[in-house]
C-alpha positions as CSV (number, residue, x, y, z in Angstrom):
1,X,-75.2,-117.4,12.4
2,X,-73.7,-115.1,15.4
3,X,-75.3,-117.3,18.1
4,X,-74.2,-120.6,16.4
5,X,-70.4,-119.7,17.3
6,X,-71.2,-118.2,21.1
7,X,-72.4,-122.1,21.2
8,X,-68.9,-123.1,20.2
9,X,-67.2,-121.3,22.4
10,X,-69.3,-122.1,25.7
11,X,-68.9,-125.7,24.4
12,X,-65.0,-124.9,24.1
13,X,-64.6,-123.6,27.5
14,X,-66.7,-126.5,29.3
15,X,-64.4,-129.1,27.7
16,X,-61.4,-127.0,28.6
17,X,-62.6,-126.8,32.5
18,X,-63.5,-130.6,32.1
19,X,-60.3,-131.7,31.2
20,X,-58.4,-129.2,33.6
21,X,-60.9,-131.2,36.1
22,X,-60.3,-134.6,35.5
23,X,-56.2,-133.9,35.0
24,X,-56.4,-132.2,38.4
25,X,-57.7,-135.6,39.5
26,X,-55.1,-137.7,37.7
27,X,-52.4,-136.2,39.6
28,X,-50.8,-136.5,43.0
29,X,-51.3,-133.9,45.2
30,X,-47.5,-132.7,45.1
31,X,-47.6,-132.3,41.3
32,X,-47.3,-128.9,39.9
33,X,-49.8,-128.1,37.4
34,X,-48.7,-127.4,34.4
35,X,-51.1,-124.3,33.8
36,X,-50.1,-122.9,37.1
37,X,-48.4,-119.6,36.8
38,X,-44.6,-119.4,37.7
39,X,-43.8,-117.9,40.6
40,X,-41.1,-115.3,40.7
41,X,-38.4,-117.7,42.6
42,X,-38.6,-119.7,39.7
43,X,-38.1,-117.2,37.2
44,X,-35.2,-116.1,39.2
45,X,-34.0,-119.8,39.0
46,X,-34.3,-119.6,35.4
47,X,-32.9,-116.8,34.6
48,X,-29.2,-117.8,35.4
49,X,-29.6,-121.2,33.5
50,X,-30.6,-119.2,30.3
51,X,-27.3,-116.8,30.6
52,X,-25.0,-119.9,31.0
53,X,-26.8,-121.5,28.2
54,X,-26.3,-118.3,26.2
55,X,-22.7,-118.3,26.9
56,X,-21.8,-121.5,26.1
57,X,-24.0,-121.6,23.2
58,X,-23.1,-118.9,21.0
59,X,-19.2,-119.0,21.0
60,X,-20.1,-123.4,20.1
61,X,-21.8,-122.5,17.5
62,X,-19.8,-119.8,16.2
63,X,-17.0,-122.5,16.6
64,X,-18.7,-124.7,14.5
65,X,-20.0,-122.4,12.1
66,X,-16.4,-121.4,11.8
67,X,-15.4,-125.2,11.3
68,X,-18.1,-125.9,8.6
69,X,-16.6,-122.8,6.6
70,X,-13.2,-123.5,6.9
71,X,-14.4,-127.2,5.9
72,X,-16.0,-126.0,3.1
73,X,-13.8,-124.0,1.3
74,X,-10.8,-126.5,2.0
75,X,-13.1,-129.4,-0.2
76,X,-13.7,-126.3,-2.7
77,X,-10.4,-126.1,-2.7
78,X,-8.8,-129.4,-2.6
79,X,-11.3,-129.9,-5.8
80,X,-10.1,-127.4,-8.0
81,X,-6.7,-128.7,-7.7
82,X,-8.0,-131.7,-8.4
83,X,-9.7,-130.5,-11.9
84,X,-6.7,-128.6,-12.3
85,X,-4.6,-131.5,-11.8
86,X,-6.6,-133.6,-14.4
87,X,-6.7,-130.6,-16.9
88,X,-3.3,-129.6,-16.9
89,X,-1.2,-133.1,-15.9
């Protein structure tokens, strides 16, 4: 039963090379691959887009976190008048 799955698996990696293969084919020369490692300039390139996304992220969506809230509890609100209202005229 072992050797049944160390078939699979040779059979997995030959389609997996196979398609790398023909893909590699497919594409222009000037492409880059989309298996290919980073290099470290672009991790250094990243790195500041991530930190401006993180600081303009987090205080939106604390802002709107903030907004749904204060939403919220303002319908909450404006609906127990409103049952108040109808209860006590």
């Amino acid at each position: 039963m072992a050797a049944g799955y160390g078939q699979v698996g040779l059979l997995t990696v030959a389609r997996r090379r196979l398609w790398l293969a023909v893909a590699a084919l497919e594409l222009p020369p000037d492409t880059p691959r989309s298996w290919a490692r980073e290099g470290r300039s672009a991790r250094r390139r990243r790195w500041p887009v991530m930190m401006g996304l993180t600081i303009v992220g987090w205080p939106a969506r604390t802002v709107a976190f903030v907004l749904r809230c204060a939403f919220g509890s303002m319908r909450t609100a404006m609906r127990l008048v409103r049952t108040v209202h109808t209860i006590w005229p």
